[in-house]
Backbone as a printed PyTorch tensor [residue, N CA C, xyz], in Angstrom:
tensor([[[49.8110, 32.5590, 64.7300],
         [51.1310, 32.9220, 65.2120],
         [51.6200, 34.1470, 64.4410]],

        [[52.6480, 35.3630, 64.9940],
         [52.6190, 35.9320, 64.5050],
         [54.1180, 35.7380, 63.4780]],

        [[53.8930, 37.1080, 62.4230],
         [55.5870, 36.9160, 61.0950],
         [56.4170, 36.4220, 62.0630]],

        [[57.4980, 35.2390, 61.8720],
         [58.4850, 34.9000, 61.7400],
         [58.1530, 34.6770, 63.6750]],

        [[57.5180, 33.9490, 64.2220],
         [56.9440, 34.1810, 65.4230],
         [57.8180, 32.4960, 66.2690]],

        [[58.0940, 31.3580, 65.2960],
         [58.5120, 30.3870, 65.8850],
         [60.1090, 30.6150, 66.2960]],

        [[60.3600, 30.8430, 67.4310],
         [61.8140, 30.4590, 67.8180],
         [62.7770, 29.9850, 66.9050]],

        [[62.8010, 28.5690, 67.1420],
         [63.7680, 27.9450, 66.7890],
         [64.0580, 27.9140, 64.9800]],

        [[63.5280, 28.4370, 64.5010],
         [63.0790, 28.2300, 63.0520],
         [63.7640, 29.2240, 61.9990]],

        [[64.7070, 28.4370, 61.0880],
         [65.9120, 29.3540, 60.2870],
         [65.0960, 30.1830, 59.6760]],

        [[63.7140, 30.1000, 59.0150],
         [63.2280, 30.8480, 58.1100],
         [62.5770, 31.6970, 59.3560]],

        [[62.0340, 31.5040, 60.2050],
         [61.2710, 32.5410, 61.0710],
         [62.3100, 33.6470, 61.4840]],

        [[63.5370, 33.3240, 61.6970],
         [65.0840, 34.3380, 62.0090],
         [64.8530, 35.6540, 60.6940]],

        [[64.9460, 34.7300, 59.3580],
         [65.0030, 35.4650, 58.1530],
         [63.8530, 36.1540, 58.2490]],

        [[62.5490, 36.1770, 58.7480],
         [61.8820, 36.9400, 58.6080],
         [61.8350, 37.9300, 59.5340]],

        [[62.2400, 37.7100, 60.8950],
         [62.5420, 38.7530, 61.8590],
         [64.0540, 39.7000, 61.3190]],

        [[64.3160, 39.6080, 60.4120],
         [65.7410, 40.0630, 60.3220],
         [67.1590, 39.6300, 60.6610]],

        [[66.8190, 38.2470, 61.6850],
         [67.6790, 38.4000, 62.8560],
         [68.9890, 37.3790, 62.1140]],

        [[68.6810, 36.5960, 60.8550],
         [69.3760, 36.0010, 59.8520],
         [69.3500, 36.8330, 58.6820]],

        [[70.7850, 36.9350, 57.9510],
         [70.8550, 37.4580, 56.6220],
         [69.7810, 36.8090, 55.7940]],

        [[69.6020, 37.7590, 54.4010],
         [69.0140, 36.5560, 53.2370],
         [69.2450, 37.8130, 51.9030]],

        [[69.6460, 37.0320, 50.8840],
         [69.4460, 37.9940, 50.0030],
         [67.4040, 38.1140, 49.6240]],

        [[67.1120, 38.6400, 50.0290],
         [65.6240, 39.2110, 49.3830],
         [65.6460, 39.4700, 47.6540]],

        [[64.4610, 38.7770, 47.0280],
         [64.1100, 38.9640, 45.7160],
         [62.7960, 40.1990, 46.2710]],

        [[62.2420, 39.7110, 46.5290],
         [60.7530, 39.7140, 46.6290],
         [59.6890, 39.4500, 48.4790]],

        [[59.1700, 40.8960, 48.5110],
         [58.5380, 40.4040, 49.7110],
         [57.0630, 41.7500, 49.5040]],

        [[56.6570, 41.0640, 50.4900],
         [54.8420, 42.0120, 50.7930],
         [54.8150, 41.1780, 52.4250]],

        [[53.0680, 42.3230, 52.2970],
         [52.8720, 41.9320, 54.0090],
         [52.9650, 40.0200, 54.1210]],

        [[52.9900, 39.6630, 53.7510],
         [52.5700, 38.0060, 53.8380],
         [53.4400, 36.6970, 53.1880]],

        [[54.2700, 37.4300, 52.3230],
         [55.2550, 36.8870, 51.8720],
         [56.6750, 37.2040, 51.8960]],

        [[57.7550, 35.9080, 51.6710],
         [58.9030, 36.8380, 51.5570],
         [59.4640, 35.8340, 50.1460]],

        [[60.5880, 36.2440, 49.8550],
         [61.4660, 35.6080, 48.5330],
         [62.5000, 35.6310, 48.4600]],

        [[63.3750, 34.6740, 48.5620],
         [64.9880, 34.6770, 48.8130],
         [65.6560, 33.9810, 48.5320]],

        [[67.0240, 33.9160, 47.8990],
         [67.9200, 32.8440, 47.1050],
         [68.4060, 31.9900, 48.9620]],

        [[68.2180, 30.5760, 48.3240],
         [68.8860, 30.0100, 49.1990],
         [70.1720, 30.0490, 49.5210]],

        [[70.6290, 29.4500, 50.4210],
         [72.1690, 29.8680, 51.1790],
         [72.9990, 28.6450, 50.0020]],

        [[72.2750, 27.4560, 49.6030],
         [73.1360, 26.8100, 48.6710],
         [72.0360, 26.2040, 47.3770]],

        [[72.4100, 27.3160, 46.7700],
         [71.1570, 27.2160, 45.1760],
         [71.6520, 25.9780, 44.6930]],

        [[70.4210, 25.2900, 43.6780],
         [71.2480, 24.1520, 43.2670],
         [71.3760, 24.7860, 41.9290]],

        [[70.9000, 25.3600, 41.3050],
         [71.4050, 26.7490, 39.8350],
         [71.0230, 27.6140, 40.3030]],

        [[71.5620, 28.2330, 39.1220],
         [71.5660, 30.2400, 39.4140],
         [70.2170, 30.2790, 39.0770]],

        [[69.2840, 31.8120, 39.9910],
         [68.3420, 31.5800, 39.6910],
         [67.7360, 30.8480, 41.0900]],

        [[67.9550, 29.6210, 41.8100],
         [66.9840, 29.2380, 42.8420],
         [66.8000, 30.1660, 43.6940]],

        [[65.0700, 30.0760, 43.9040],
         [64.9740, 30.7740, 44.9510],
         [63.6290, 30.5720, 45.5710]],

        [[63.5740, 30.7060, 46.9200],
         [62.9080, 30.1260, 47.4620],
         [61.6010, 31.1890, 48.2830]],

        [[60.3570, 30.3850, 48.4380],
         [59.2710, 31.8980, 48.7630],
         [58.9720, 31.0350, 49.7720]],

        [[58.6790, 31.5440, 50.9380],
         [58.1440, 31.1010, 52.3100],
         [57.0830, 32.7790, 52.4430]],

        [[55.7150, 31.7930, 53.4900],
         [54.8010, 32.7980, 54.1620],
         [55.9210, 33.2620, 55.5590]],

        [[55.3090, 34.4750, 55.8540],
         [55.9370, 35.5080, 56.5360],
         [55.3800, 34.5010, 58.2160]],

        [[54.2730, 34.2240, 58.3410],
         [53.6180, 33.0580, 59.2340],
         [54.4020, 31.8220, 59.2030]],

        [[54.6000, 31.2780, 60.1330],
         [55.2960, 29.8700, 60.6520],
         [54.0150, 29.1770, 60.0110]],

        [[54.3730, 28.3110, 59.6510],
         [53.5080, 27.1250, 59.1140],
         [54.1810, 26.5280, 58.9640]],

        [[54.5610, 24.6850, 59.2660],
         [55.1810, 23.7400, 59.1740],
         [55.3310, 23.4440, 57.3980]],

        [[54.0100, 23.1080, 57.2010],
         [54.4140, 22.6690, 55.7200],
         [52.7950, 23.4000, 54.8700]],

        [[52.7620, 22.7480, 53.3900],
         [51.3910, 23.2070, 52.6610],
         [50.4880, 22.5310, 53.4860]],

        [[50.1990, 21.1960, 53.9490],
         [49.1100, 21.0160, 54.9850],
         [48.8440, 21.5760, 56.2610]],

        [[50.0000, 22.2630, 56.8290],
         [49.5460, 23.3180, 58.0810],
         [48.8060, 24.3120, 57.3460]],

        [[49.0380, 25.3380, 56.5940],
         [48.6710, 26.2320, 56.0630],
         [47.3260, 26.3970, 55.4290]],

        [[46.3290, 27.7910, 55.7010],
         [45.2150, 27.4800, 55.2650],
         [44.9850, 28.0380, 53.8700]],

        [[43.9910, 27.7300, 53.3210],
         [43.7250, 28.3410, 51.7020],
         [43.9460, 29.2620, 51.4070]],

        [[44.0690, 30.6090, 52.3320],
         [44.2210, 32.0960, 51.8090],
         [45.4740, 32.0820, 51.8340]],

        [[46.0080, 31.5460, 52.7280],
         [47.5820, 31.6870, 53.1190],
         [48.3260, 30.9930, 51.8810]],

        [[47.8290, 30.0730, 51.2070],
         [48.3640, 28.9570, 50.7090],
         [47.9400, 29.7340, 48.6310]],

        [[47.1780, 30.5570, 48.8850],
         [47.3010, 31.4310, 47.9700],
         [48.0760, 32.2560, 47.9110]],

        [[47.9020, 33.3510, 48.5120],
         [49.1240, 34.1970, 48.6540],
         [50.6400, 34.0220, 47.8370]],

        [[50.9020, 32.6020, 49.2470],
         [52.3440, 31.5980, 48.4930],
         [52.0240, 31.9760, 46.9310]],

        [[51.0670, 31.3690, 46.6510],
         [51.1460, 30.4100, 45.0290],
         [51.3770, 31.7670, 44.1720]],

        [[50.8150, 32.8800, 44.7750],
         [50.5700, 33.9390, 43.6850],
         [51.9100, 34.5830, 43.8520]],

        [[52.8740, 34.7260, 44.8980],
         [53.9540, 35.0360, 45.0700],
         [54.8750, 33.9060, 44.4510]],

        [[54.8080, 33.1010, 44.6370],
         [55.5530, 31.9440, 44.1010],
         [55.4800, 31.9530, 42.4780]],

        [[54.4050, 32.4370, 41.2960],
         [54.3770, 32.6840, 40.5810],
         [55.0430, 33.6230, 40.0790]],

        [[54.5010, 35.2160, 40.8840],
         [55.4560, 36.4200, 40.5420],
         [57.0820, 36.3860, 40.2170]],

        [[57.4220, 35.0340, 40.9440],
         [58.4580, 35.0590, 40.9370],
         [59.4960, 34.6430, 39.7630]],

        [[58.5300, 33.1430, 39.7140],
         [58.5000, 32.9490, 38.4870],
         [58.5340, 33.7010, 37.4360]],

        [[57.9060, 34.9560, 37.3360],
         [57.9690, 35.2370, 36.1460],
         [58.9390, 36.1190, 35.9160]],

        [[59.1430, 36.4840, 37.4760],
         [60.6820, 37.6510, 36.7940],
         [61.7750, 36.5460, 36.4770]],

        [[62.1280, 35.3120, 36.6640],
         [63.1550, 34.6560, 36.8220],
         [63.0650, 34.1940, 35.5670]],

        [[61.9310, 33.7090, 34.8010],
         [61.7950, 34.0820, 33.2210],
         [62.1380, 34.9030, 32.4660]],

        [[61.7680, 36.0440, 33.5990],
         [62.3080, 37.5160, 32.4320],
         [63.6940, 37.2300, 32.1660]],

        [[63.7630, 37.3820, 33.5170],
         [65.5440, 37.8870, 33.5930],
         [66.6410, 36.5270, 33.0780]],

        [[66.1910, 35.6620, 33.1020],
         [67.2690, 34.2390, 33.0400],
         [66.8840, 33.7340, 31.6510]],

        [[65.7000, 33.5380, 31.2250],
         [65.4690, 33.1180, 30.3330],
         [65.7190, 31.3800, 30.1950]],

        [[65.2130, 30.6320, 31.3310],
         [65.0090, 29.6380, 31.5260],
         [64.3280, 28.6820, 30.5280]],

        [[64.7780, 27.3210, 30.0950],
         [63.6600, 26.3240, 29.4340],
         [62.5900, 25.7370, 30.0170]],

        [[62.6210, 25.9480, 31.2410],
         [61.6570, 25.3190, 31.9080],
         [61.8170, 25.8790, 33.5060]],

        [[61.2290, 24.9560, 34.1110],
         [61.2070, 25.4300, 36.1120],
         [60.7680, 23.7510, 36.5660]],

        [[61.3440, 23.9630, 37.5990],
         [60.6940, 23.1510, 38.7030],
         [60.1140, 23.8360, 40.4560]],

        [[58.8090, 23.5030, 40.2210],
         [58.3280, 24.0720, 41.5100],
         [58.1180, 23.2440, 42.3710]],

        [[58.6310, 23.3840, 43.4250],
         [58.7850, 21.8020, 44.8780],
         [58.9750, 22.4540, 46.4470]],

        [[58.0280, 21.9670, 46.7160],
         [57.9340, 21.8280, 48.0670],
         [57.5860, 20.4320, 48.8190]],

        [[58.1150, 20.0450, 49.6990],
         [58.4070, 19.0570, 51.0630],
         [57.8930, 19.1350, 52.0090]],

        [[56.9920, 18.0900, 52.3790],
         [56.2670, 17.9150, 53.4370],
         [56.7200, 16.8090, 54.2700]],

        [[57.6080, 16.8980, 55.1900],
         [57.7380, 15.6850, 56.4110],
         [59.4260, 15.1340, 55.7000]],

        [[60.0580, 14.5510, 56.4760],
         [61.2790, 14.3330, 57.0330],
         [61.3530, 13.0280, 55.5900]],

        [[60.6320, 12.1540, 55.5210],
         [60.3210, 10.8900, 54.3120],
         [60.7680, 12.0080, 52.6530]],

        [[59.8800, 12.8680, 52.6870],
         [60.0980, 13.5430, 51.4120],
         [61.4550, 14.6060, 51.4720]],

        [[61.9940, 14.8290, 52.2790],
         [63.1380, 15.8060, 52.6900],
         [63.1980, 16.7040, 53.0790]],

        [[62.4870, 16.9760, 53.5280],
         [61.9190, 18.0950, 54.4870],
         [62.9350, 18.3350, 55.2730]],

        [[63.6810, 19.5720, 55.1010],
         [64.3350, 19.9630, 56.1640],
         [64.4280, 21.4210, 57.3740]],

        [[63.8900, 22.1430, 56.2290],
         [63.5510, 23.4220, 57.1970],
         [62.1030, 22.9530, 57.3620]],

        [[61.2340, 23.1080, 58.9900],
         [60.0710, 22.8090, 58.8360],
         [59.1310, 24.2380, 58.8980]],

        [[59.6250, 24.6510, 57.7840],
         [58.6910, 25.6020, 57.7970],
         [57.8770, 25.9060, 56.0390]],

        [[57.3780, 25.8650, 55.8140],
         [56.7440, 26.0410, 54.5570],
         [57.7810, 26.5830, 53.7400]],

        [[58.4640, 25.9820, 52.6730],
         [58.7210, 26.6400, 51.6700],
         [58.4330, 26.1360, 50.3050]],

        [[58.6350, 26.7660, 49.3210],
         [58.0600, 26.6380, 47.4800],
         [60.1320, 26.9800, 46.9740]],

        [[60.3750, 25.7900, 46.4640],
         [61.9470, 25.9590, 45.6950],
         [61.1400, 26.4180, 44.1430]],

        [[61.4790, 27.7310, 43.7110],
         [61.1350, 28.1220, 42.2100],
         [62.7370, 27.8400, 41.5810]],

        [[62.9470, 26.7310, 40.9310],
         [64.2230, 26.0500, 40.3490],
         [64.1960, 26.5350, 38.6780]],

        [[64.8530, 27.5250, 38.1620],
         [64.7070, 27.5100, 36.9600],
         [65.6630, 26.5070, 36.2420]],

        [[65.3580, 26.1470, 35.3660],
         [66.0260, 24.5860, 34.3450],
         [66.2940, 24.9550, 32.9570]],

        [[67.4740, 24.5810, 32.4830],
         [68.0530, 24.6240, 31.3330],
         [68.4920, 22.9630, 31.0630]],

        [[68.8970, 22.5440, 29.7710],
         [68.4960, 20.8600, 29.3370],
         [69.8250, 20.8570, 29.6990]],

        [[70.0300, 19.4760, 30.3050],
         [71.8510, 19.2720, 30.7880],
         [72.3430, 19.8740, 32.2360]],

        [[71.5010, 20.9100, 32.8230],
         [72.2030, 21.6790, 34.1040],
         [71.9910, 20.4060, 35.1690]],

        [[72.9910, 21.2630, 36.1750],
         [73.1820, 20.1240, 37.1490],
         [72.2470, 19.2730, 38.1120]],

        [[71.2950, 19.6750, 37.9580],
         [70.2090, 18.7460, 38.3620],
         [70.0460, 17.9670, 37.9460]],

        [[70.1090, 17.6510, 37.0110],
         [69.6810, 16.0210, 36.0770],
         [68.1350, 15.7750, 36.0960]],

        [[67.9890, 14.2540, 36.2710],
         [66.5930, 14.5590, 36.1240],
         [65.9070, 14.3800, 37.3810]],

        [[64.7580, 14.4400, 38.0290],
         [64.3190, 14.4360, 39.1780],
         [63.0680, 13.2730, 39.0080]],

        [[62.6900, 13.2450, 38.1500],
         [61.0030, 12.4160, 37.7830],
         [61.5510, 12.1610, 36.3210]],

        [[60.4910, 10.8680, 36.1820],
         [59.9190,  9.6130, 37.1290],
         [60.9890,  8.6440, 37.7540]],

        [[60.3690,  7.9180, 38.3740],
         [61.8790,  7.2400, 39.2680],
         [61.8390,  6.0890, 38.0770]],

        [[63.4640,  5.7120, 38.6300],
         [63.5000,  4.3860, 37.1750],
         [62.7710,  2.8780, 37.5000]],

        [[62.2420,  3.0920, 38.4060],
         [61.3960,  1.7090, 38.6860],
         [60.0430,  2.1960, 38.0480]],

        [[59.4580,  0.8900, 38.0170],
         [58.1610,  0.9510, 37.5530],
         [57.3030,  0.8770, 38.5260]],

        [[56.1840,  1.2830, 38.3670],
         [54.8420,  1.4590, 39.0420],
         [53.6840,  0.0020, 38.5180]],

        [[53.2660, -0.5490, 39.5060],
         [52.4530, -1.5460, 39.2480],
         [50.9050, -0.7540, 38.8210]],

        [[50.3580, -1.1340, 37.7360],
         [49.1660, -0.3790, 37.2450],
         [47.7780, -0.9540, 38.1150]],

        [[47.9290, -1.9990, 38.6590],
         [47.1780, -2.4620, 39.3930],
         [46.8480, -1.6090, 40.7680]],

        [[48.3070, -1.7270, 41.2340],
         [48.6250, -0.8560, 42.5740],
         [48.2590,  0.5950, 42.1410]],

        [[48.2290,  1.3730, 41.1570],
         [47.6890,  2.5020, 40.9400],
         [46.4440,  3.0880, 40.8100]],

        [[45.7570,  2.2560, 40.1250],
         [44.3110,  2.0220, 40.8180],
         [44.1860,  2.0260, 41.7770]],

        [[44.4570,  0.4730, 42.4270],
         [43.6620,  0.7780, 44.0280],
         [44.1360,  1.9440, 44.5040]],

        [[45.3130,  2.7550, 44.8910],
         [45.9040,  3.9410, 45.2340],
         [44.5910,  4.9220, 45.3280]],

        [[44.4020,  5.2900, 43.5240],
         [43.5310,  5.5230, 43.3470],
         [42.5600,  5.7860, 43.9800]],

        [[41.8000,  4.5040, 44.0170],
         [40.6200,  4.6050, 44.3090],
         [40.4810,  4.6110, 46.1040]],

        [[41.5880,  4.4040, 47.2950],
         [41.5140,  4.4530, 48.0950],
         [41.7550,  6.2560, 48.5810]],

        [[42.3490,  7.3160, 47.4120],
         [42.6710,  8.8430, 47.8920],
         [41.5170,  9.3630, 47.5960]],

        [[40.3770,  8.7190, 46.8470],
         [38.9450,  9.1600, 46.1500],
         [38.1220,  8.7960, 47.6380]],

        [[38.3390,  8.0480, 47.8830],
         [37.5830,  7.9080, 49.2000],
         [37.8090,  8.3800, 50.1680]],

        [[38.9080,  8.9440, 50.5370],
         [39.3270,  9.7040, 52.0620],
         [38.7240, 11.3190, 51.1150]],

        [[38.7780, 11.8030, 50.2210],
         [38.3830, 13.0030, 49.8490],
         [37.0390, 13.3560, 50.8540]],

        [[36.6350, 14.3870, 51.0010],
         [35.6030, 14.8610, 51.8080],
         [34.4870, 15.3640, 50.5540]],

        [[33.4890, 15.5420, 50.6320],
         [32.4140, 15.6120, 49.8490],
         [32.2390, 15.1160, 48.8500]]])
């Protein structure tokens, strides 16, 4: 499909122009842009210039690209902010929160106390039993 090629799709608009965005960062294949509601200063978000639903639509070159742009970004947002940390997140499917369905990477820079709080691990516990089998049932759908 071609840049920003799906209709209905807020990020495919932003890449046709046809929606504002503040732009960090873009090339032939990528773009980079503060969301419309950051959760800190500093968020910002990298989508492929290609419609792709999520990281499992997307193929390996494409899905590089992202990562290496998604990095770059990272590192100016280091430069410039001087962050303690980051969170890098992306959403696949409506269960995890998926709401734009189009591929995006949130580069969240983090300071101790900001308004995010914490995100991981959840306060329940995990059965160690159940983690195994988990385990050993994602080892088996693997291919080769």
């Amino acid at each position: 499909m071609a840049p920003g090629g799906e209709e209905g799709c807020e990020f495919c608009r932003v890449v046709r122009g046809d929606e504002p965005a503040d732009v960090i960062y873009e090339n032939e294949v990528t773009m980079a842009f503060a969301p419309i509601a950051p959760a800190v200063g500093g968020h910002t978000l990298v989508i492929p210039r290609q419609h792709v639903v999520d990281f499992l639509d997307a193929g390996d070159e494409l899905l590089g690209e992202v990562a290496s742009t998604t990095r770059r970004v990272a590192l100016a947002i280091k430069s410039a902010l001087s962050p303690e940390g980051f969170n890098v997140i992306t959403s696949s499917g409506e269960a995890a929160t998926q709401t734009v369905f189009h591929l995006h990477i949130h580069v969240v820079p983090r300071w101790g106390h900001d308004r995010m709080g914490e995100i991981w691990p959840p306060k329940s516990s995990y059965l160690e039993e159940t983690k195994d089998d988990v385990a050993a049932l994602i080892r088996s759908a693997l291919p080769g």
